[in-house]
C-alpha positions in Angstrom: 11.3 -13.8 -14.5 8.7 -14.5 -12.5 8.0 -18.5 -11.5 7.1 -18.9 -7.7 4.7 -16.3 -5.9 2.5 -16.1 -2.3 -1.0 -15.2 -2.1 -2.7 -16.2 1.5 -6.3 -13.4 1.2 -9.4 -15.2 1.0 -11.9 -13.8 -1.6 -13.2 -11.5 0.8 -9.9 -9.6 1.6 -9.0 -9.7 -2.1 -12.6 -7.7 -2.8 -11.8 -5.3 0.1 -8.4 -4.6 -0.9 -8.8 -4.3 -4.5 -12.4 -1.8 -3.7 -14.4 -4.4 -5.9 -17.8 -3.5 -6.0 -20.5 -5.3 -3.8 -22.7 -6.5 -7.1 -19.1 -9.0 -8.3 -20.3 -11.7 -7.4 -18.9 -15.8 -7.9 -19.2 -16.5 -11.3 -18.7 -13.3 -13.1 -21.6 -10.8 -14.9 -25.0 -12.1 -15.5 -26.0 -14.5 -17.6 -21.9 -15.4 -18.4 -21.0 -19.2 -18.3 -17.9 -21.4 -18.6 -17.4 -20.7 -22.6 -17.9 -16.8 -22.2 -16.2 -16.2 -18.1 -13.7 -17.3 -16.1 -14.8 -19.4 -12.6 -14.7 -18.0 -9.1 -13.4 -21.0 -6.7 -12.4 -21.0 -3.7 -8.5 -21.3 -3.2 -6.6 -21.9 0.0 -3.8 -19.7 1.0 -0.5 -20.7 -0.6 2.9 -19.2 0.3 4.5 -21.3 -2.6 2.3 -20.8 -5.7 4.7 -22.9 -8.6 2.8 -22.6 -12.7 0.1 -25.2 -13.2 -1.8 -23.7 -9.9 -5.1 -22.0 -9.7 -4.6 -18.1 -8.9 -6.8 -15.5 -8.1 -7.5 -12.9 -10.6 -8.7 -9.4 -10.7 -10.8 -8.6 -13.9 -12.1 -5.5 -15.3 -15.6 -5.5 -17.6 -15.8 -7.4 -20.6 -15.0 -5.7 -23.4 -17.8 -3.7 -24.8 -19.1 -3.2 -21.3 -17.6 -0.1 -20.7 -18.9 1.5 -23.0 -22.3 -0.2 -23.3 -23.1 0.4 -19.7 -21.0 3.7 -19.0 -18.8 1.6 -16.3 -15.9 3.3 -14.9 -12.9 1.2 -16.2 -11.1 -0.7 -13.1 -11.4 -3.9 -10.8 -15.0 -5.3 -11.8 -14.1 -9.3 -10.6 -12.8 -11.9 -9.2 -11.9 -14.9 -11.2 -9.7 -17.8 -10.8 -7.3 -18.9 -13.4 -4.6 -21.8 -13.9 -1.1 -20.2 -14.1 0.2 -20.8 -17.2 -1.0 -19.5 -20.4 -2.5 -21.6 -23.3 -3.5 -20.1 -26.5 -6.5 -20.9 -28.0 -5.0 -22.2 -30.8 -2.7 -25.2 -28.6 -2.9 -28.9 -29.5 -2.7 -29.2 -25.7 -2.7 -27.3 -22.7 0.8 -28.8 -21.5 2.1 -25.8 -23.4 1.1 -23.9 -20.6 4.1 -24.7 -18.7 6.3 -22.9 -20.8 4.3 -19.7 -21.3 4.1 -18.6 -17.2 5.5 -15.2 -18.1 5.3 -12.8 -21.2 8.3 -10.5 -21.6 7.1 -6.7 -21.6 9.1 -5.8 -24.7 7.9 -8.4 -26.9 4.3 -9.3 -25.6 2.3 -6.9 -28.4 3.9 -9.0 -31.3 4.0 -12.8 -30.1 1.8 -14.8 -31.5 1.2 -16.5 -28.3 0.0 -13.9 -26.2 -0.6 -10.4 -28.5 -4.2 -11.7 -28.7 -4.6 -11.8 -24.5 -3.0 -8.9 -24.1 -5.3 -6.8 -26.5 -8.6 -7.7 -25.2 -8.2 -9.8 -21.6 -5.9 -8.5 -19.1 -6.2 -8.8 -15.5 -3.8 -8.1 -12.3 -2.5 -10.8 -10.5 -2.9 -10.2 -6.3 0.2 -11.6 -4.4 1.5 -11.5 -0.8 4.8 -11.3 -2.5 7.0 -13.1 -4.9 10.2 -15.0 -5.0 13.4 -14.8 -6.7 16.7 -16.4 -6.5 20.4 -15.3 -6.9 22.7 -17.7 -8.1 25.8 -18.1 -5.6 28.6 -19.2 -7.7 32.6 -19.6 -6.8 33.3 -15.9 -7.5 30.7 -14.4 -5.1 27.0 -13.4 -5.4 25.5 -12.5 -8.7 22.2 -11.8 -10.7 19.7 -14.6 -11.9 18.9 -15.1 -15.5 16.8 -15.5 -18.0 16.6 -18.5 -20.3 15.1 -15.9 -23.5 18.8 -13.9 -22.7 21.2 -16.2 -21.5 22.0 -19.0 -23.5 24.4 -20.3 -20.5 21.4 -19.8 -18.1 20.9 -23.7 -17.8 24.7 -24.6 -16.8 25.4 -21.2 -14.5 21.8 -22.3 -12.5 22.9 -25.7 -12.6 26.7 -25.1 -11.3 25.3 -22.3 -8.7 23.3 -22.0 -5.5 20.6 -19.9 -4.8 19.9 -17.8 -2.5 16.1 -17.0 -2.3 13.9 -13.4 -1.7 11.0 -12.9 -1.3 10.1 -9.3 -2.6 6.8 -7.4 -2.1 5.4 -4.1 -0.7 6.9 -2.6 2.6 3.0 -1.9 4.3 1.8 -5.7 3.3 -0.5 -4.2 0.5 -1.4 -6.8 -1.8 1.1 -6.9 -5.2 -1.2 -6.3 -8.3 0.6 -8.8 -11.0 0.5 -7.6 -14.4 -1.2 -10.5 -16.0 -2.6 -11.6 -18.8 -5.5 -14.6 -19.3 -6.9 -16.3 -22.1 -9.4 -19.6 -22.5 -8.5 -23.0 -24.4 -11.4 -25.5 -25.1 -10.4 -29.5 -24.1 -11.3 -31.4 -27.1 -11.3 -34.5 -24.7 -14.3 -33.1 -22.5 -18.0 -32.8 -23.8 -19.6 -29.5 -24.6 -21.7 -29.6 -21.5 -18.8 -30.3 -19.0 -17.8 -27.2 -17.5 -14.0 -28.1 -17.5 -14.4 -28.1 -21.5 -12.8 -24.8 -21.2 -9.3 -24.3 -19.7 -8.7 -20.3 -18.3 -5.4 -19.5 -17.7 -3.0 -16.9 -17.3 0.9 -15.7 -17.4 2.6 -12.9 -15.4 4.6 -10.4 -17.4 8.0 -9.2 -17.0 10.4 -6.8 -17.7 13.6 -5.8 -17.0 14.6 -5.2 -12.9 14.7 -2.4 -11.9 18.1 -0.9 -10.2 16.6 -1.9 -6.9 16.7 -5.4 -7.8 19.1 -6.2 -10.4 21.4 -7.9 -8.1 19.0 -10.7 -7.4 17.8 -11.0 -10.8 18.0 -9.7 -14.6 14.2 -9.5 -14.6 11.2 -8.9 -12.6 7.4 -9.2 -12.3 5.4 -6.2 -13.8 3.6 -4.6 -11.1 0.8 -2.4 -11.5 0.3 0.7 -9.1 -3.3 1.1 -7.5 -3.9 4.4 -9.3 -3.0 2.7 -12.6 -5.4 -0.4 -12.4 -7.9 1.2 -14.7 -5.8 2.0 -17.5 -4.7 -1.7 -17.0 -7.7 -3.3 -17.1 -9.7 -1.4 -19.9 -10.5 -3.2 -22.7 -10.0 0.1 -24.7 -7.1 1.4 -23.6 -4.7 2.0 -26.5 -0.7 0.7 -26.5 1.2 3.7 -26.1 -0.8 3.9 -22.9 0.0 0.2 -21.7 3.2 0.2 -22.7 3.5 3.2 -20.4 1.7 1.1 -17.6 4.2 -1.6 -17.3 7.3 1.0 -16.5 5.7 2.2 -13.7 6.4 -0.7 -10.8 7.3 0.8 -7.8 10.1 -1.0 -6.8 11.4 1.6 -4.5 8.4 0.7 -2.4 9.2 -2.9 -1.9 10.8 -4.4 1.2 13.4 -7.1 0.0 14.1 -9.5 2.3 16.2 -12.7 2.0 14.3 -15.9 3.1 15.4 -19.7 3.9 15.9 -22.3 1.2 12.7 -24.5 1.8 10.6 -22.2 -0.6 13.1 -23.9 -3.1 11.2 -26.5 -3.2 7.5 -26.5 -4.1 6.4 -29.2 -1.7 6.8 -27.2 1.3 4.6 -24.4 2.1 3.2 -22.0 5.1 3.7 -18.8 6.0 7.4 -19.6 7.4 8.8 -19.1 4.4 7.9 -15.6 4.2 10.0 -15.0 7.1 13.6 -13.5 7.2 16.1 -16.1 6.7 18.9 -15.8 9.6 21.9 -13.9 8.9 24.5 -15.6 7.7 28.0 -16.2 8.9 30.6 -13.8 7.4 33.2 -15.7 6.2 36.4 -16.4 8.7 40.1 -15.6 7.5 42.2 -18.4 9.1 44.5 -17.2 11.5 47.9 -18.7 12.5 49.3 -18.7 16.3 
């Protein structure tokens, strides 16, 4: 899974790194508004991003604008979105907190997210992201999943964790394989622009052998020369589904990091940095 990331670029870096083109500007293609486009505001660097934040996005063309204006399919935008998905169909948007990720396997078919991941995907940019391996009585061993493990709650809750923080070797930007949809408040009035709620959820499959001994799953993670298949409106599902097998974990740097990041009220660039080693356990010795 996928429920605490970093992401420190300012707009500027993200439109540099992610080649967006000088005419995406704030606030999305002409003549788009609150109802019909996500926002563009400017968020401050945060090394412990936790669900319920506001997180940059990368957005291709709206559908039908591909076509209708013979625009190359790719990064077209910059938008920010609340982590944590909300249909449009939720009585509320406290849902959200429970729909952060969308498992690969399944995310064509739920009800909950098929509809996003048709027509409004986007790519997620992080400095990294973090993940924890639960340190029990009989040594180190793989995180889990709540969806797969019905002991998840009690073996997290018995363990400690040990926390990484995972991300590319060079300090590229991660592209997040995400997906965002728009909710409309029916406590706010029509002209408010916070009548509509954009958010988004990070989707996940299973590790890859590089990682499976931190955790069962991972964050899908899009490679440069694959963000236009990703982010056009047309492409088909054999084609996605092919998409999110190819994150190139091979090109990560792994690195173990202190416990503060356990806790979403601290945050800085320290906890990106390498935790000290720790001390190999002593066998007692008798004179």
């Amino acid at each position: 899974m996928c429920g605490r990331f970093a992401q420190s670029r300012t707009q500027s870096q993200l439109r540099l790194a992610f080649d967006l083109p000088e005419e995406a500007a704030p606030g999305g293609p002409a003549g788009s508004g609150a109802r019909t486009w996500p926002p563009t505001d400017d968020l401050a660097a945060d090394h412990n991003i936790a669900p319920g934040r506001s997180v940059y996005a990368v957005l291709g063309s709206p559908p039908g604008a591909v076509a209708e204006r013979a625009v190359p399919p790719g990064p077209r935008h910059l938008a920010t979105l609340r982590w944590g998905l909300v249909p449009s169909w939720a009585r509320d948007a406290a849902v959200g907190y429970r729909m952060i990720n969308a498992r690969s396997e399944t995310v064509a078919e739920k009800p909950a997210f098929r509809t996003a991941f048709a027509h409004r995907r986007c790519l997620l940019p992080a400095d990294a992201y973090y993940e924890w391996q639960l340190l029990s009585a009989d040594g180190a061993e793989p995180g889990t999943s709540p969806a797969t493990d019905p002991a998840h709650a009690s073996r997290k809750a018995k363990a400690a964790k040990r926390p990484y923080a995972i991300g590319y070797s060079d300090g590229t930007p991660l592209a997040l394989a995400g997906l965002f949809e728009r909710w409309r408040d029916p406590e706010v009035p029509d002209d408010d622009p916070a009548a509509w709620v954009w958010s988004c959820a990070v989707i996940t499959a299973e590790a890859a052998p590089e990682l499976g001994h931190i955790h069962e799953r991972m964050p899908v993670v899009v490679p440069p020369e694959h963000f236009g298949t990703w982010l056009d409106p047309s492409a088909g599902l054999g084609d996605l589904r092919r998409t999110m097998e190819l994150t190139p974990a091979a090109a990560f740097e792994v690195r173990q990091v202190g416990t503060a990041v356990n806790s979403v009220r601290n945050n800085g660039p320290e906890l990106l940095a390498e935790a000290e080693p720790e001390p190999e356990p002593q066998d007692a010795t008798l004179f």
